[in-house]
Backbone as CSV, one residue per row, in Angstrom:
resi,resn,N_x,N_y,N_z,CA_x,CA_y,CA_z,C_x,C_y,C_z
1,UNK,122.209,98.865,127.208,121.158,98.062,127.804,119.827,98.794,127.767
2,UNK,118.823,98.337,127.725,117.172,98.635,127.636,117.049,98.664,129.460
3,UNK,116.579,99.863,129.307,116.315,100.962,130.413,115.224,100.074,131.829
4,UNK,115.028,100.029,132.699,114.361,98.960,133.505,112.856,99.178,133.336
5,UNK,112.712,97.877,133.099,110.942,98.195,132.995,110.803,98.213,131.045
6,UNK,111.511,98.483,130.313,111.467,98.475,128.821,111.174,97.274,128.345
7,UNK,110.121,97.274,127.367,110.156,95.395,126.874,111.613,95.133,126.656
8,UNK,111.819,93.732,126.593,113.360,93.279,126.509,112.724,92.430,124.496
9,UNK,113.318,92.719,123.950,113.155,92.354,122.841,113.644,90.594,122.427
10,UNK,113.287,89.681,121.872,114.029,88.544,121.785,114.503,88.692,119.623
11,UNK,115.473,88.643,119.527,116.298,89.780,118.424,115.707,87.736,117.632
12,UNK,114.525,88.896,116.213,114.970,87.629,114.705,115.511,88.554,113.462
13,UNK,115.417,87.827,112.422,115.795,87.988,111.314,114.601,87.915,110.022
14,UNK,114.275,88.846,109.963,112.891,88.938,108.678,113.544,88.881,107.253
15,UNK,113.180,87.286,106.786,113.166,87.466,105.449,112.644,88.352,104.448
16,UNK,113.349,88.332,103.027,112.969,89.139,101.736,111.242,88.216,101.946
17,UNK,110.730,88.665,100.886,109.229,88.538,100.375,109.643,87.076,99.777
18,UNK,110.425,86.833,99.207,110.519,85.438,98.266,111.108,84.367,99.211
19,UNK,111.060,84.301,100.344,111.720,83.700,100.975,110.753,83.093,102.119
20,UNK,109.233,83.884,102.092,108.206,83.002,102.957,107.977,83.853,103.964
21,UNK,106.808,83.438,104.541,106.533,84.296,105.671,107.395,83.977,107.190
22,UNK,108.126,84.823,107.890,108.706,84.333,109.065,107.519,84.670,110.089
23,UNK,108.290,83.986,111.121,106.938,84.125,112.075,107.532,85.618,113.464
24,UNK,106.663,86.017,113.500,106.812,87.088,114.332,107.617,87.022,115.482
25,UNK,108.400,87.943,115.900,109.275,87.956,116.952,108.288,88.393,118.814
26,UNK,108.132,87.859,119.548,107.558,87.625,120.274,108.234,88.432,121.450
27,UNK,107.350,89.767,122.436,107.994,90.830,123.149,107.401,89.906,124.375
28,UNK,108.724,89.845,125.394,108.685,89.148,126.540,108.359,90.460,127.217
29,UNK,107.136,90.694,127.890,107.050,91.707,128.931,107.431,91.215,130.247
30,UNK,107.926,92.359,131.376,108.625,92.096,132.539,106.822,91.105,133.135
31,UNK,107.298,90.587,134.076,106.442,89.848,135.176,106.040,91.078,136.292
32,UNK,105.153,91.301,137.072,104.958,91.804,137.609,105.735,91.529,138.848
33,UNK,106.060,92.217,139.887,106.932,91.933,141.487,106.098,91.465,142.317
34,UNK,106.476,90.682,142.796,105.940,89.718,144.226,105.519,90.893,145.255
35,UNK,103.928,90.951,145.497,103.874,92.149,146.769,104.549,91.880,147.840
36,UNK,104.695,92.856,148.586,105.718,92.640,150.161,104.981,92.177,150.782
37,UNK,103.572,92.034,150.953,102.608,91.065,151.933,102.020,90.101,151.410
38,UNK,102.837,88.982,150.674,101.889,87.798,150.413,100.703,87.549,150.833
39,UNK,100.571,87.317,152.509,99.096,86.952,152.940,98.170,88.128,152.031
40,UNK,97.957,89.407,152.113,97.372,90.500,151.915,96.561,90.271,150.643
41,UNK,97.414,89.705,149.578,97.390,89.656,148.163,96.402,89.163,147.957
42,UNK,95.496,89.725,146.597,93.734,89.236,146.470,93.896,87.405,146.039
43,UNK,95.174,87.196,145.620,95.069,85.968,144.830,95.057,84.543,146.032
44,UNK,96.165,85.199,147.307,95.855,84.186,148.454,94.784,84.559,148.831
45,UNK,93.835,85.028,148.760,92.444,85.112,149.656,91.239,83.805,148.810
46,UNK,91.078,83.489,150.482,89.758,81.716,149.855,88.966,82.705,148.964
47,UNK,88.944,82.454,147.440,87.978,82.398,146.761,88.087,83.578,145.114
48,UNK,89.507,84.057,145.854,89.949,85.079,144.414,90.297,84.995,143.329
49,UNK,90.320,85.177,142.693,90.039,85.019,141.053,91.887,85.596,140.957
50,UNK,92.389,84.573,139.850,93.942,85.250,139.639,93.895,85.897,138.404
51,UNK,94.465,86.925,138.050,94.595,87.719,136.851,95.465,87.389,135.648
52,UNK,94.588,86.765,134.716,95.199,86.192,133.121,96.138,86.557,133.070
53,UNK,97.435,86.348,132.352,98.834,86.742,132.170,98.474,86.864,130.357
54,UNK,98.908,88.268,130.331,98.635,88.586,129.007,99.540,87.985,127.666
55,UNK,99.049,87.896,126.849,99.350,87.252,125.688,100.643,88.207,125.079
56,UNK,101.910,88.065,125.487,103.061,89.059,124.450,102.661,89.374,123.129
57,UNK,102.601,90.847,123.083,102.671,91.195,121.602,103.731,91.354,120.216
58,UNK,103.645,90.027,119.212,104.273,89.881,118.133,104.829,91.691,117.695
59,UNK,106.184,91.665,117.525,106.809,92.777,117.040,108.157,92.172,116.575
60,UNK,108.008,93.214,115.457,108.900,92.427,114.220,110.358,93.472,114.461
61,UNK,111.690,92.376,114.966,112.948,93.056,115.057,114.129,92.956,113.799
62,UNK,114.535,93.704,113.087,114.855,93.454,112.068,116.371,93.773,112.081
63,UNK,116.884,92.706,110.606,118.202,92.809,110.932,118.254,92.520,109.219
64,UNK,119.666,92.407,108.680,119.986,92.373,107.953,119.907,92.918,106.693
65,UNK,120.350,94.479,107.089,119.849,95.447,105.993,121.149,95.991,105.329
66,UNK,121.792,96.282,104.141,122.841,97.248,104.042,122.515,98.521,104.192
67,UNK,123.707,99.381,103.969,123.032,100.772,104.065,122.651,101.243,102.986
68,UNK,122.049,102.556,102.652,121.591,102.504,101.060,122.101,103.204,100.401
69,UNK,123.567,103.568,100.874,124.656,104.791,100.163,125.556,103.876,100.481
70,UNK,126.425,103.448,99.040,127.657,102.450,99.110,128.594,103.506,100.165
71,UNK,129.241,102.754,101.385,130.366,103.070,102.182,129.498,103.970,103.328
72,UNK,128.372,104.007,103.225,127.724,104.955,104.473,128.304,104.236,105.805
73,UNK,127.780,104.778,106.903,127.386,104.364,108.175,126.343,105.549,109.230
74,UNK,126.415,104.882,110.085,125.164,105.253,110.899,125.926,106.892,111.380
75,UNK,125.219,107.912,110.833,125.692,109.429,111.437,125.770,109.187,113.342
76,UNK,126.585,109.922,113.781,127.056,109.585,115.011,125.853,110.851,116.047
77,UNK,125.392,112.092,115.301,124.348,113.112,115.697,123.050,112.701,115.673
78,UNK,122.515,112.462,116.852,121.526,112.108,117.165,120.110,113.461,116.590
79,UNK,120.565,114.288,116.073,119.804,114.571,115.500,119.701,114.312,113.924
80,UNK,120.042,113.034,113.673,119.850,113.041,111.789,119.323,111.231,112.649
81,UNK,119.038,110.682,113.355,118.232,109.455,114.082,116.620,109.886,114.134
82,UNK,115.742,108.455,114.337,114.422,108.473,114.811,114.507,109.512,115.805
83,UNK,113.163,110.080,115.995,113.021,110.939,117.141,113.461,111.976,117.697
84,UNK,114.125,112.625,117.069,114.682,113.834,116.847,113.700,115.138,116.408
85,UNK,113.449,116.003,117.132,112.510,116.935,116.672,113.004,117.482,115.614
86,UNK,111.755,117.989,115.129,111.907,118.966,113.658,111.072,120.018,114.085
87,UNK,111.154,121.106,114.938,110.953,122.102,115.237,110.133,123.306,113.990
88,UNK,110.971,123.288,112.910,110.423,123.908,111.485,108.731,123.106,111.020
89,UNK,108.809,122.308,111.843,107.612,121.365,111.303,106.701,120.915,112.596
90,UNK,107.255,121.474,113.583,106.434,121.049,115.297,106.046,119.457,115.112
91,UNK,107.519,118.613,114.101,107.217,116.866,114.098,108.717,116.515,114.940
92,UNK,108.679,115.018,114.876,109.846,114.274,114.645,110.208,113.815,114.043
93,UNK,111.188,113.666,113.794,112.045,112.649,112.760,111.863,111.503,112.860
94,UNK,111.252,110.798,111.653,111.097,108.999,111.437,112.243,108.209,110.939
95,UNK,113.248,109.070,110.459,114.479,107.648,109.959,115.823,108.588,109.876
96,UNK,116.918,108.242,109.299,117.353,108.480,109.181,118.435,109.661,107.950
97,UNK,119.049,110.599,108.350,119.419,111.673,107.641,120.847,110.917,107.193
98,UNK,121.316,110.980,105.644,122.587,110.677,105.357,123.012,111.984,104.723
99,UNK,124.311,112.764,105.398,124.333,113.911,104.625,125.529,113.857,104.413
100,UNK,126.082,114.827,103.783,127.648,114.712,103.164,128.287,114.794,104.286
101,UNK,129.631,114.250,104.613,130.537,114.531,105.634,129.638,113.860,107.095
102,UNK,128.872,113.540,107.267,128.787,112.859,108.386,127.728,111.536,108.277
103,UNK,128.631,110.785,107.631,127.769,109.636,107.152,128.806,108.588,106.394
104,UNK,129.938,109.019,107.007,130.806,108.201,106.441,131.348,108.116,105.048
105,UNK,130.473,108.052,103.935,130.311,107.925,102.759,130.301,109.670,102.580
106,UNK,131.028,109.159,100.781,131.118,110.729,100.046,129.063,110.730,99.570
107,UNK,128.787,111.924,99.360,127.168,112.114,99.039,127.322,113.489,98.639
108,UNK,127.445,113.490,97.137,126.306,114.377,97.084,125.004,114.664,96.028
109,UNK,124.722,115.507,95.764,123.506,115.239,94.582,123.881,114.795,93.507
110,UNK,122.618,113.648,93.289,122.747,112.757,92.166,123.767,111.530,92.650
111,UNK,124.349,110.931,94.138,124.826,110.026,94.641,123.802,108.545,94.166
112,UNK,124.350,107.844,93.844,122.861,106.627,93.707,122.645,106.416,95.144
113,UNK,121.158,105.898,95.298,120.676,105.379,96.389,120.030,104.020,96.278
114,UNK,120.668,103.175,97.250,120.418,100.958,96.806,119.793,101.044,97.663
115,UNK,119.160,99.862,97.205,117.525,99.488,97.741,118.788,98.360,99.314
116,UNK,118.146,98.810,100.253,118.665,98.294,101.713,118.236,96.518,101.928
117,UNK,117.556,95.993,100.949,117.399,94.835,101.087,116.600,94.359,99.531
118,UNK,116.490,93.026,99.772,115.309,92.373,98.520,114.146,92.829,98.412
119,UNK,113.726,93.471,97.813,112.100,93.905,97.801,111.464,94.082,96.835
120,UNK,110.326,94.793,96.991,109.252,94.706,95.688,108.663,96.391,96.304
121,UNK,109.048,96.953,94.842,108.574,98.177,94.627,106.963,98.736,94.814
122,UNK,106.958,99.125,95.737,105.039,99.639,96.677,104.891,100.919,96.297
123,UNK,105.993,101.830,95.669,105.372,103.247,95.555,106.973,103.794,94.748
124,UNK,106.710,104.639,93.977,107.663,105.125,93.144,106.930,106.348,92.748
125,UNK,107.592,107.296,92.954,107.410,108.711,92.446,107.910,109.394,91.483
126,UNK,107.392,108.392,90.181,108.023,109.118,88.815,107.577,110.346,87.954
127,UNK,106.216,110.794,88.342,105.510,111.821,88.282,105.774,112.845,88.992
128,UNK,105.851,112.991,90.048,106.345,113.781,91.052,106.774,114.809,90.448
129,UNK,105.799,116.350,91.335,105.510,117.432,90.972,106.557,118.378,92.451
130,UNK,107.756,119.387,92.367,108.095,119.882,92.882,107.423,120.935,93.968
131,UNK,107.501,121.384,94.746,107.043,121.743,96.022,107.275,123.037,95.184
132,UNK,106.219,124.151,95.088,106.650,125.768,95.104,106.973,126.189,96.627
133,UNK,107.246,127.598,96.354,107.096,128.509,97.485,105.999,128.461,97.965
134,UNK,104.916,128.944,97.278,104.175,129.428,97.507,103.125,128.223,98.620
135,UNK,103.589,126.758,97.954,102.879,125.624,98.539,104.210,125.427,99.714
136,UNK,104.912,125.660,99.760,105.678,124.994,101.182,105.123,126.124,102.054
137,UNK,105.298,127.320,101.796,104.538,128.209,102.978,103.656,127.997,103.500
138,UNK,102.529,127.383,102.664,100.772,127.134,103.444,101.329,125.967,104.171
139,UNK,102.214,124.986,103.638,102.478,123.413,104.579,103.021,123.815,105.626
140,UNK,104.108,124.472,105.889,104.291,124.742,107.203,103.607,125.596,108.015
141,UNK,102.300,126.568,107.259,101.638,127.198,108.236,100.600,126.733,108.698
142,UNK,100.505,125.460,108.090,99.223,124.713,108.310,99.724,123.766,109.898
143,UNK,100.527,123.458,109.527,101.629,122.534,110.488,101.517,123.769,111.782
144,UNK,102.040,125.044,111.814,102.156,125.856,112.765,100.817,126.001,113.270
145,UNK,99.482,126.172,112.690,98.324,126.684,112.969,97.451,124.711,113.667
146,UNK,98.162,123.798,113.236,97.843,122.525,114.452,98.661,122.198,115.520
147,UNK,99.837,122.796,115.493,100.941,122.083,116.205,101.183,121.077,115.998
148,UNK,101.154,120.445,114.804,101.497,119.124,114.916,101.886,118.600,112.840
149,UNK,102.628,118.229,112.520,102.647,117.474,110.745,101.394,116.527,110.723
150,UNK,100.868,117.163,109.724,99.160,115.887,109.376,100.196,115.003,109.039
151,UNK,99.423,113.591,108.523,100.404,112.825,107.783,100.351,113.380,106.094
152,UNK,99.240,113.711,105.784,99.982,114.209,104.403,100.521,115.134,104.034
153,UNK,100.784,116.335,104.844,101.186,117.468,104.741,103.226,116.890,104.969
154,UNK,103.118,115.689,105.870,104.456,115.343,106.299,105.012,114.178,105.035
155,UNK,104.024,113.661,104.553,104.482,112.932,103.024,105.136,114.098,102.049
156,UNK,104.028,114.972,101.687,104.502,115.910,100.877,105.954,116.318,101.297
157,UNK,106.612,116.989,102.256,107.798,117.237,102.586,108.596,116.454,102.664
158,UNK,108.678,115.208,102.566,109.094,113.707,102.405,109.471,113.995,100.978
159,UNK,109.138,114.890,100.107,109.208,114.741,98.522,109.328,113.999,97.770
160,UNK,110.163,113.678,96.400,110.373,112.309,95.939,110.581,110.882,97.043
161,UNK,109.950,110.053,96.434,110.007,109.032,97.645,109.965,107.668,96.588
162,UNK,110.341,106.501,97.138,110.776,104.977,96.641,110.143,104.609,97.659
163,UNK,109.220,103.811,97.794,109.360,102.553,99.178,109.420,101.313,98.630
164,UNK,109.702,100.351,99.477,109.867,98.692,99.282,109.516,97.849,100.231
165,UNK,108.748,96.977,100.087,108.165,96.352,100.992,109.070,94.732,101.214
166,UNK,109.196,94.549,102.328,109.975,93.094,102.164,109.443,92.403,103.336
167,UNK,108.050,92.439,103.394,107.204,91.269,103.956,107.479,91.612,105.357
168,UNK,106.487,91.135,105.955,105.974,90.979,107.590,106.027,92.103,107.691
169,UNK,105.338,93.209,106.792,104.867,94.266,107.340,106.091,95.533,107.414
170,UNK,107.228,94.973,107.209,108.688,95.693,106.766,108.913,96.729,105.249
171,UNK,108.915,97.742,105.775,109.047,98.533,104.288,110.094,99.855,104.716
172,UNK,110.672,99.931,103.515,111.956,100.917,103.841,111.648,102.149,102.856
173,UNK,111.960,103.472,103.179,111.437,104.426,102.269,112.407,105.057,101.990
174,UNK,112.777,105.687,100.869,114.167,106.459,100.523,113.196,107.849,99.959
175,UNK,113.837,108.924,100.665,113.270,110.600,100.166,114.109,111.044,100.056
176,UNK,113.551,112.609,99.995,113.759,113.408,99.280,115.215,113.501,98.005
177,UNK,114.181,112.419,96.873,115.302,112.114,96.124,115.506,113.116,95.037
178,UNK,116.346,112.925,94.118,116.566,113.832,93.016,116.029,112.822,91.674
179,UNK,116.212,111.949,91.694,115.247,111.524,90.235,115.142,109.782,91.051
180,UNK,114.205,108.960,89.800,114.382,107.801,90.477,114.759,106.926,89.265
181,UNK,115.998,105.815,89.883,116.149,105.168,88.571,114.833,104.152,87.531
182,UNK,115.771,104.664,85.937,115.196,104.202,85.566,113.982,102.509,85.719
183,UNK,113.240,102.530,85.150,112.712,100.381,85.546,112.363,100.376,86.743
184,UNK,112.310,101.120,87.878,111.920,101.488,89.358,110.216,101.492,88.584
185,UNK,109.641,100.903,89.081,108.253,101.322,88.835,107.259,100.299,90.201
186,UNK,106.117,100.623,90.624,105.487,99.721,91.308,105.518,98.700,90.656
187,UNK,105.061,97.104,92.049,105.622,96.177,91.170,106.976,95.160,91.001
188,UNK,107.961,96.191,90.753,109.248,95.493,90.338,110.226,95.191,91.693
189,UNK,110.609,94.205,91.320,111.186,93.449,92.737,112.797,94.078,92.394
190,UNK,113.144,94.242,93.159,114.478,94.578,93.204,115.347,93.998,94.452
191,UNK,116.911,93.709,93.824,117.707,93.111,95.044,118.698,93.613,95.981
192,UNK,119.008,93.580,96.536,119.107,94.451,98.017,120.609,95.029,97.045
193,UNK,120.891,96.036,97.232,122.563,96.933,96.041,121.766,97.788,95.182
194,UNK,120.814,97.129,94.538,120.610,97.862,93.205,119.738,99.341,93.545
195,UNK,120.362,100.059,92.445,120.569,101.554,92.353,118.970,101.756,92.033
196,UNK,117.838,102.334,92.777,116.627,102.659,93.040,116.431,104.035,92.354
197,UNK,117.471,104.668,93.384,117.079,106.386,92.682,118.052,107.111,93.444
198,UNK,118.190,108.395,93.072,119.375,109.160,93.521,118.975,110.174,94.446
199,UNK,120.094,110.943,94.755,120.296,111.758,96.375,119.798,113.564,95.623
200,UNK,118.743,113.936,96.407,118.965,115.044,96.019,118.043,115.766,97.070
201,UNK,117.181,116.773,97.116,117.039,117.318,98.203,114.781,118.207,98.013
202,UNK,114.404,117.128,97.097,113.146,117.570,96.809,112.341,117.146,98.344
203,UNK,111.327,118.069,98.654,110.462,118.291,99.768,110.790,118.914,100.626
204,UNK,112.063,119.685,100.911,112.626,120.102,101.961,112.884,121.849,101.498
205,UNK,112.354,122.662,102.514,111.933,123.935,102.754,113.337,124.601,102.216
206,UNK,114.769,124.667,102.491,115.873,124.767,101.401,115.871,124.656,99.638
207,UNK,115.400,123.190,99.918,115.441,122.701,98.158,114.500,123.747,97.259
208,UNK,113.740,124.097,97.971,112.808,124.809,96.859,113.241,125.798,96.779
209,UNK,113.586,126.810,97.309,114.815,128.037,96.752,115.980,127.740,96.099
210,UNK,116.554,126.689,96.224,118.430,126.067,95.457,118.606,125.007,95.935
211,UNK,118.690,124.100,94.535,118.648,123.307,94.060,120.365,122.365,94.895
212,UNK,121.423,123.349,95.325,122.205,123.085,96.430,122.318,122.744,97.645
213,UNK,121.361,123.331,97.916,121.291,123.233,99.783,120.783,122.071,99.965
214,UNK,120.647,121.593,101.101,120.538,120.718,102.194,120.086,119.072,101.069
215,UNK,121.018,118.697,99.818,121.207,117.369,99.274,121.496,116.155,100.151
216,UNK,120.104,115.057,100.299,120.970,113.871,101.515,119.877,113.223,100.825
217,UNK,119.929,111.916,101.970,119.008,111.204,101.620,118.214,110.502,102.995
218,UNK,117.041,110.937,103.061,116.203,110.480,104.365,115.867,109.099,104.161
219,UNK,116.068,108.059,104.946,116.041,106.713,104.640,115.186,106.038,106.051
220,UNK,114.082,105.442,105.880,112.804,104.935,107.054,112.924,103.311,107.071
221,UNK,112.715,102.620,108.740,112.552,101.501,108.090,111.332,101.750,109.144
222,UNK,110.106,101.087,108.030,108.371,101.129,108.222,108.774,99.929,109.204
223,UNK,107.484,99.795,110.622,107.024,98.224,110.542,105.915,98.766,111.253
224,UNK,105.066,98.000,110.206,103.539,98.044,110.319,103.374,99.683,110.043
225,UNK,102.448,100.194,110.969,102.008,101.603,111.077,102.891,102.994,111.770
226,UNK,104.130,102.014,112.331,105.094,102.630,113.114,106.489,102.891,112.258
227,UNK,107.506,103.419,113.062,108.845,103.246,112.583,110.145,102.817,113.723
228,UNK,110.826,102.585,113.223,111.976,101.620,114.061,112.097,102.730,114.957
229,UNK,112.006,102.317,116.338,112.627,103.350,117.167,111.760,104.318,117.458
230,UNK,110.652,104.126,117.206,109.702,105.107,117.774,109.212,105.096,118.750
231,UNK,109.342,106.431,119.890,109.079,106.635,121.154,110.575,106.142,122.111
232,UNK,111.303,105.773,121.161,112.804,105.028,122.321,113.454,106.285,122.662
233,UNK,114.211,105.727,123.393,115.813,107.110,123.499,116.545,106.747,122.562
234,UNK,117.120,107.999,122.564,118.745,107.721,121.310,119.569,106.353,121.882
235,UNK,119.738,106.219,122.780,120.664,105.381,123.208,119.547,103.824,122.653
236,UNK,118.629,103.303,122.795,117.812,102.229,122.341,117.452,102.376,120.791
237,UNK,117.227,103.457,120.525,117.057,103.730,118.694,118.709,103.057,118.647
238,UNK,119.386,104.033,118.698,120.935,103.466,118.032,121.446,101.957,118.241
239,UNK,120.550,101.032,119.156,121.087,99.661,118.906,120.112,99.095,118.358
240,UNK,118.898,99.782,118.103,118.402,99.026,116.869,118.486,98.950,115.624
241,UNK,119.173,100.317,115.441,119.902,100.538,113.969,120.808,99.440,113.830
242,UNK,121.651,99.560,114.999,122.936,98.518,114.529,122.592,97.243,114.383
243,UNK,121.578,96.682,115.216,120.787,95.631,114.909,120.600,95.858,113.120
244,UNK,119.611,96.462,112.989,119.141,96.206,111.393,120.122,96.429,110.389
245,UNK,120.939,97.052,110.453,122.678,97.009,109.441,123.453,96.053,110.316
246,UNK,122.831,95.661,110.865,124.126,93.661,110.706,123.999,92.706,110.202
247,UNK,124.336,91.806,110.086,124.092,90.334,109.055,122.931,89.730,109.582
């Protein structure tokens, strides 16, 4: 259950891009409580003005996604979830970690990675230039010397990256990949299964010493300027996941 006082969400279903615009899912905020002294209250007094009831703000709840590693499921460690610090980086975590052995699914480098729904290709990283030493050191000391991941310093470590946009502002990002499939290019619409690009471990402070270590696949679902589950607890992130991997 959503914690007291939490918007209460009213749960839709966001179509692919070819399927039309849906209309926004609408956040019922709580009502305010009846004061304990009615008489007292500015609104019974001859001549007070009552206070507008604000307009709910449209937020888009999403559902019907597969996962993007055939046989995955949702890691049960709340640290591979939204919101999870990354301490090495003084950030948090925006989506989700699929790593070998706790993700249900076998993974490892070079695993294909399917596009989580119908979409149309917004960014493909077929150029994509590997992280040195010498450049991951200044990124994380740059990160240490703000306290905080810029956003591009936190793209870059994101490394190879796919995103897909599937309307109302919905876009899903697959990183730190190891190559991206072929015909992936901005542009190209692709249908929710098909093989995007594969599992491997580029942007991540491991990968750039061996080419072994820490192989997964970081998987985001965008909406708008935010990400699913941002600012929630584990316990409210994890039923919105299950929300968005259900029918």
């Amino acid at each position: 259950m959503v914690a007291a006082g939490a918007v209460a969400l009213v749960v839709g279903v966001l179509g692919a891009p070819s399927e039309g615009e849906d209309a926004p899912v609408k956040v019922e905020r709580p009502k305010p409580s009846p004061t304990s002294n009615p008489a007292s209250s500015p609104a019974s007094s001859p001549g007070a003005s009552t206070t507008p009831t604000a307009t709910p703000t449209p937020l888009p709840v999403v559902s019907g996604f597969r996962f993007p590693i055939e046989g995955a499921c949702l890691p049960t460690e709340d640290d591979l979830i939204p919101n999870a610090p990354r301490e090495y980086r003084l950030g948090v975590h925006e989506g989700v970690d699929f790593y070998p052995g706790r993700a249900c699914a076998t993974i490892d480098r070079g695993t294909p990675v399917l596009a989580a729904k119908t979409g149309i290709v917004v960014r493909a990283d077929v150029d994509y230039k590997d992280i040195t030493q010498e450049e991951m050191d200044g990124l994380l000391a740059r990160s240490a010397q703000q306290g905080f991941t810029e956003p591009a310093v936190l793209d870059r470590l994101r490394g190879r990256e796919v995103w897909l946009d599937h309307g109302n502002g919905v876009v899903t990002r697959y990183c730190h990949l190891l190559s991206i499939q072929s015909g992936i290019t901005k542009g190209t619409v692709v249908e929710a299964g098909q093989v995007v690009a594969y599992v491997g471990n580029s942007g991540t402070p491991e990968g750039v010493s061996d080419p072994n270590m820490e192989n997964h696949l970081h998987f985001e679902i965008r909406l708008g300027d935010g990400y699913l589950g941002q600012g929630l607890s584990a316990v409210e992130t994890r039923r919105l996941l299950d929300l968005a991997f259900s029918p």
